[in-house]
C-alpha positions as CSV (number, residue, x, y, z in Angstrom):
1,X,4.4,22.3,-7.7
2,X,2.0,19.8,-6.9
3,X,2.5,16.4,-6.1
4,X,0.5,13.3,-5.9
5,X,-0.4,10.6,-3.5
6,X,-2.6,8.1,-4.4
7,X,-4.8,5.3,-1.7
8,X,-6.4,2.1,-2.8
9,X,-10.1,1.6,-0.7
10,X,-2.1,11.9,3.1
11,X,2.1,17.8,7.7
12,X,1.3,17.2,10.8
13,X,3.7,17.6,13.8
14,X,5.5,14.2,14.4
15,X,4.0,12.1,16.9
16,X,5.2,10.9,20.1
17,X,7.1,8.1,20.4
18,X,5.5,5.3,22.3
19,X,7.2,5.2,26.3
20,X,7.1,2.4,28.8
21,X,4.0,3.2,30.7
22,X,1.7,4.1,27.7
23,X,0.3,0.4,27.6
24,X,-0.9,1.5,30.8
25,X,-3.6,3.4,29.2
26,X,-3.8,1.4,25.9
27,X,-6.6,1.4,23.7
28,X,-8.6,-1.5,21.8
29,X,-9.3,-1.3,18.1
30,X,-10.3,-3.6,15.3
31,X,-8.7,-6.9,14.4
32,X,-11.6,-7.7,11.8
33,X,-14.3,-7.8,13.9
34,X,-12.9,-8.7,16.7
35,X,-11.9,-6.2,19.7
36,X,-7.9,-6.2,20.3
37,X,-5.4,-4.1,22.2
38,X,-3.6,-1.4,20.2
39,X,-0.2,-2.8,20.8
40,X,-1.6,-6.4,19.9
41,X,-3.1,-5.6,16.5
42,X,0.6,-5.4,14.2
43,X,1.6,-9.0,15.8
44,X,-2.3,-10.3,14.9
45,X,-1.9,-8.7,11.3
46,X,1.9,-10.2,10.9
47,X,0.9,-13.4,11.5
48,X,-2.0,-13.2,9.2
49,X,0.4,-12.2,6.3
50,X,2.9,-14.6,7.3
51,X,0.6,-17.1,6.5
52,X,-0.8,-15.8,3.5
53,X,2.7,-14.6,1.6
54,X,3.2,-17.6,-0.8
55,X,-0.1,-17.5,-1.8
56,X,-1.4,-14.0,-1.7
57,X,-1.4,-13.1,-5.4
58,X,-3.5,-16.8,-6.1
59,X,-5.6,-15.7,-3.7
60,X,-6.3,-11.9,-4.6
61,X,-7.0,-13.6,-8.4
62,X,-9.5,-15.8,-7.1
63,X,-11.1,-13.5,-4.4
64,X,-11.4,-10.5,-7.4
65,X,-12.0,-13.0,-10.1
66,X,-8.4,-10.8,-11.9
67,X,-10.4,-7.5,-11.0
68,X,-7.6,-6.1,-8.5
69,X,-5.1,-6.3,-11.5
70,X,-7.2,-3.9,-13.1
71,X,-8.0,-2.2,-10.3
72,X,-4.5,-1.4,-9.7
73,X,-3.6,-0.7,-13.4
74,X,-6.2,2.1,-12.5
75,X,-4.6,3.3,-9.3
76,X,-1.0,3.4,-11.4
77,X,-2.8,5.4,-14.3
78,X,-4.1,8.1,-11.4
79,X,-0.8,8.9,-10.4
80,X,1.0,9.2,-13.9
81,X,4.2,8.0,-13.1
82,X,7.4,9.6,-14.7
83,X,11.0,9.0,-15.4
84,X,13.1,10.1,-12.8
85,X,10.6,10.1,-9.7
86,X,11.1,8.9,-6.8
87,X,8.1,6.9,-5.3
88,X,7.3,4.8,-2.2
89,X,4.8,1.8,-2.3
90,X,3.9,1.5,1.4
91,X,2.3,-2.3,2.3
92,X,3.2,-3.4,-1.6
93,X,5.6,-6.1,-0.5
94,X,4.6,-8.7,-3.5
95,X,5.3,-6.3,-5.7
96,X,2.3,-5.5,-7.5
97,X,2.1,-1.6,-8.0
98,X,5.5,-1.1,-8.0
99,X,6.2,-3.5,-10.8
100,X,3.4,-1.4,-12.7
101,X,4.8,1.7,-12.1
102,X,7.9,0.7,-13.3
103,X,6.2,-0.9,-16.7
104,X,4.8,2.7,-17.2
105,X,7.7,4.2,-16.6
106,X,9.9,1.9,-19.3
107,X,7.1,2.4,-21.9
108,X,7.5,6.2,-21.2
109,X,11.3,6.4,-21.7
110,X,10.5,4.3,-24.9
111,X,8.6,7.0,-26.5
112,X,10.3,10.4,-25.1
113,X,13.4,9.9,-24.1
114,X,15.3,8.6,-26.6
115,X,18.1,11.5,-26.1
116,X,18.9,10.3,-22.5
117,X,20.8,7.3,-21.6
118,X,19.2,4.2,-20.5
119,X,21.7,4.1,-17.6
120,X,21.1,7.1,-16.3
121,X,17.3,7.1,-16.0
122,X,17.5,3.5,-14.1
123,X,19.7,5.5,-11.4
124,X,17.3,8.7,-11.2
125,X,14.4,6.6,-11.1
126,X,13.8,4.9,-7.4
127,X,10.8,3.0,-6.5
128,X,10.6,2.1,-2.7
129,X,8.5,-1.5,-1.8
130,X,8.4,-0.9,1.8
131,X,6.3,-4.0,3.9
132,X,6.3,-3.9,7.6
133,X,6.5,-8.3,6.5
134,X,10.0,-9.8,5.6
135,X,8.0,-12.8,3.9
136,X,5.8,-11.0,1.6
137,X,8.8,-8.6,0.9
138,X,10.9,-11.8,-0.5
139,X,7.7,-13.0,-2.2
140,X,8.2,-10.0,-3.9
141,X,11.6,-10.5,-4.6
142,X,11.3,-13.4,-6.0
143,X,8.5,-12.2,-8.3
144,X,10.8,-9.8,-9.7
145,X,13.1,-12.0,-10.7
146,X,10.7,-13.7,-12.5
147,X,10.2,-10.8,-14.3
148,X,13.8,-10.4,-15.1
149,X,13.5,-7.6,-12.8
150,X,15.6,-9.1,-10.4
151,X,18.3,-6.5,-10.8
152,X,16.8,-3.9,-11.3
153,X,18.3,-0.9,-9.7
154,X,15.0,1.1,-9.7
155,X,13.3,-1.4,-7.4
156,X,14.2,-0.9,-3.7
157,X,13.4,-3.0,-1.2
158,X,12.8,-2.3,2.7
159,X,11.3,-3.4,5.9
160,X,9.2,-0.8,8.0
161,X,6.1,0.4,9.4
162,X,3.3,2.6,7.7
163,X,3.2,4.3,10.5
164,X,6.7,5.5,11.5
165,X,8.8,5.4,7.9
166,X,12.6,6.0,7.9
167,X,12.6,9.0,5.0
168,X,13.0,12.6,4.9
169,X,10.6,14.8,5.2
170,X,9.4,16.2,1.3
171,X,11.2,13.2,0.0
172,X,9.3,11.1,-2.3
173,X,7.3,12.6,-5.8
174,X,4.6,10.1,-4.8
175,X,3.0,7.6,-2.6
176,X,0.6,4.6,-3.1
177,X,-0.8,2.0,-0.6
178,X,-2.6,-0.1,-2.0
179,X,-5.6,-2.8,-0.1
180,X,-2.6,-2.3,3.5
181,X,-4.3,0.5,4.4
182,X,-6.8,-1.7,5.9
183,X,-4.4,-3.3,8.1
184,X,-2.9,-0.5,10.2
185,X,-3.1,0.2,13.9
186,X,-3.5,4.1,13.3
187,X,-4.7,5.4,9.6
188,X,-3.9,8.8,10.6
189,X,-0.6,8.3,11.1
190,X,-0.2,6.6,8.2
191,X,-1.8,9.5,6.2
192,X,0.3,11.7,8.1
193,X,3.5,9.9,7.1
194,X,2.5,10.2,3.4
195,X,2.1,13.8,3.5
196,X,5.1,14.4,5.6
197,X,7.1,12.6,2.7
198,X,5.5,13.9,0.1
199,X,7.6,16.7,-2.4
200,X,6.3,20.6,-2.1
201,X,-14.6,-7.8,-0.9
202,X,-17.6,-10.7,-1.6
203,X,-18.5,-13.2,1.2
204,X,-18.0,-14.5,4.5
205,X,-18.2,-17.6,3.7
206,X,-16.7,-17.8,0.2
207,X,-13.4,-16.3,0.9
208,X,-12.7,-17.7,3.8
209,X,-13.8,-21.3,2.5
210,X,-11.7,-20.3,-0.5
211,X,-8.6,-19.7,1.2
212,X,-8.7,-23.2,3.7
213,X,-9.3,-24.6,0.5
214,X,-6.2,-22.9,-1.8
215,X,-4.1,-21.7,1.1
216,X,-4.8,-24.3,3.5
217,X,-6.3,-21.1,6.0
218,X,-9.0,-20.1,7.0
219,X,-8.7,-17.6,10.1
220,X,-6.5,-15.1,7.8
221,X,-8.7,-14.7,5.0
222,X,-11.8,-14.1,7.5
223,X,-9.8,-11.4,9.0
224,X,-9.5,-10.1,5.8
225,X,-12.8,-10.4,4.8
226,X,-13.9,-8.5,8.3
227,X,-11.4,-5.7,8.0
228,X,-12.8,-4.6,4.4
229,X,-15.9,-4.3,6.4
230,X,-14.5,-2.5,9.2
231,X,-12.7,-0.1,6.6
232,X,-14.2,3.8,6.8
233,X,-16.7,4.4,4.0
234,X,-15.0,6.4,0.7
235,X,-16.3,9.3,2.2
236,X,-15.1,9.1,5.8
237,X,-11.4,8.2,4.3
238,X,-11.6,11.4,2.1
239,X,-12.4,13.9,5.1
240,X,-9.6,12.0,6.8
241,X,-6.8,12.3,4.0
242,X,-8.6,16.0,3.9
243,X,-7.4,16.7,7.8
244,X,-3.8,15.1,7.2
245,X,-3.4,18.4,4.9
246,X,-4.1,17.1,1.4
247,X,-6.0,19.1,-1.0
248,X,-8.2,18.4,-3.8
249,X,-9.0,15.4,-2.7
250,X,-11.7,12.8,-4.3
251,X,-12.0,9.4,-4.8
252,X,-13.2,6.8,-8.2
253,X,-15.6,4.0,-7.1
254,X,-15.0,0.8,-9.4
255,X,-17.7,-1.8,-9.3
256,X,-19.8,0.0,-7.7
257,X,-18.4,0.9,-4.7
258,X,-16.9,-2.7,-4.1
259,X,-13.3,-0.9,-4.2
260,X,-12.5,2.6,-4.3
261,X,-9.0,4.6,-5.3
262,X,-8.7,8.0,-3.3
263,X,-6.3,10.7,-4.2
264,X,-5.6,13.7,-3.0
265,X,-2.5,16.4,-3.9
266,X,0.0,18.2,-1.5
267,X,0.5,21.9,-2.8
């Protein structure tokens, strides 16, 4: 049976934990385009969402002019969601994807599954919104119950880190991060956490001017502007979902190139 993971912009051994003395021999990597320790980078990138949370979804509208809500209505339709499954949403603390996956879902059950009770497909069903941020994970909360989602028992909400998740191995029917796969310290371990789990950008003087004007913050948004530059080309990030194990991998360019959705299947 094959299974589906899908990336916005995938089983390897487990890998060592981090000891005591292996700051010793730390190395540096990108924090936009700046040069920062390893260990330095998830405090950097928490602060930065921190101070983004209560405006992130303005901001994303203004910054895409709407595009990322149809980018991500894309990345949903690549993964063809089902009643039942069991997904994770990794870096999708606002609530976003999951909320979309969910929609499809409901509209599903709607057409074909009429002879099942409503009840019991809300129980099968379980999608994961898993931020390594406690304030964009209430943000999302809170947009759920706007949605009169509040209660729904489908939606699951948890704290934790791309890198080192909490679930079984060959857990999860499917996998989606969406634009956080920019911000992680180690995107191979992050692909390597989605496979292990798996079942058998615009100006630099725009955005960030945007966001001290909207959000009050500059510094963040020109991180983020840096760290979409500092991403890996759509080709470089398909040989490296490639080497985490996935197969048939390929990716969808949308305007142009500006944003890309990669997928790839574990078989």
């Amino acid at each position: 049976m094959a299974l589906r993971t899908a990336s916005m912009n995938l089983r390897n051994k487990l890998l060592p934990m981090f000891s005591a003395t292996s700051f010793l021999h730390s190395h540096a990597t990108s924090f936009g385009f700046k040069e920062v320790q390893e260990e330095e980078k998830s405090q950097l990138v928490g602060n930065v969402f921190t101070n983004v949370a209560s405006s992130y979804d303005l901001m994303n509208d203004l910054m895409s002019a709407g595009l990322h809500r149809l980018w991500k209505d894309r990345l949903v339709s690549k993964l063809h969601p089902f009643p039942g499954m069991k997904h994770l949403d990794v870096a999708g603390g606002t609530g976003d994807v999951a909320f979309k996956i969910l929609e499809t879902i409901n509209k599903m059950k709607l057409r074909t599954m009429h002879n099942v009770p409503e009840d019991k497909l809300q129980e099968e069903t379980q999608i994961y919104i898993c931020d390594i941020n406690p304030r964009m994970l209430n943000v999302g909360k809170k947009r759920a119950m706007e949605k009169g989602l509040g209660k729904d028992r489908a939606l699951l909400w948890l704290e934790g880190d791309a890198e080192a998740l909490s679930f079984d191995d060959d857990s999860m029917d499917g996998y989606t991060i969406a634009f956080g796969i920019r911000n992680v310290t180690h995107i191979e371990k992050v692909l390597s956490e989605a496979y292990r789990e798996l079942y058998d950008y615009y100006s630099f003087s725009v955005i960030p001017a945007m966001g001290e004007l909207v959000a009050g913050d500059r510094s963040s948004y020109q991180y983020l502007v840096e760290s979409i530059r500092r991403f890996p080309p759509q080709e470089k990030f398909a040989s490296m979902i490639a080497d985490a194990g996935f197969q048939k991998v390929e990716y969808e360019n949308l305007v142009g190139g500006v944003v890309a959705i990669h997928s790839g299947l574990k078989i």
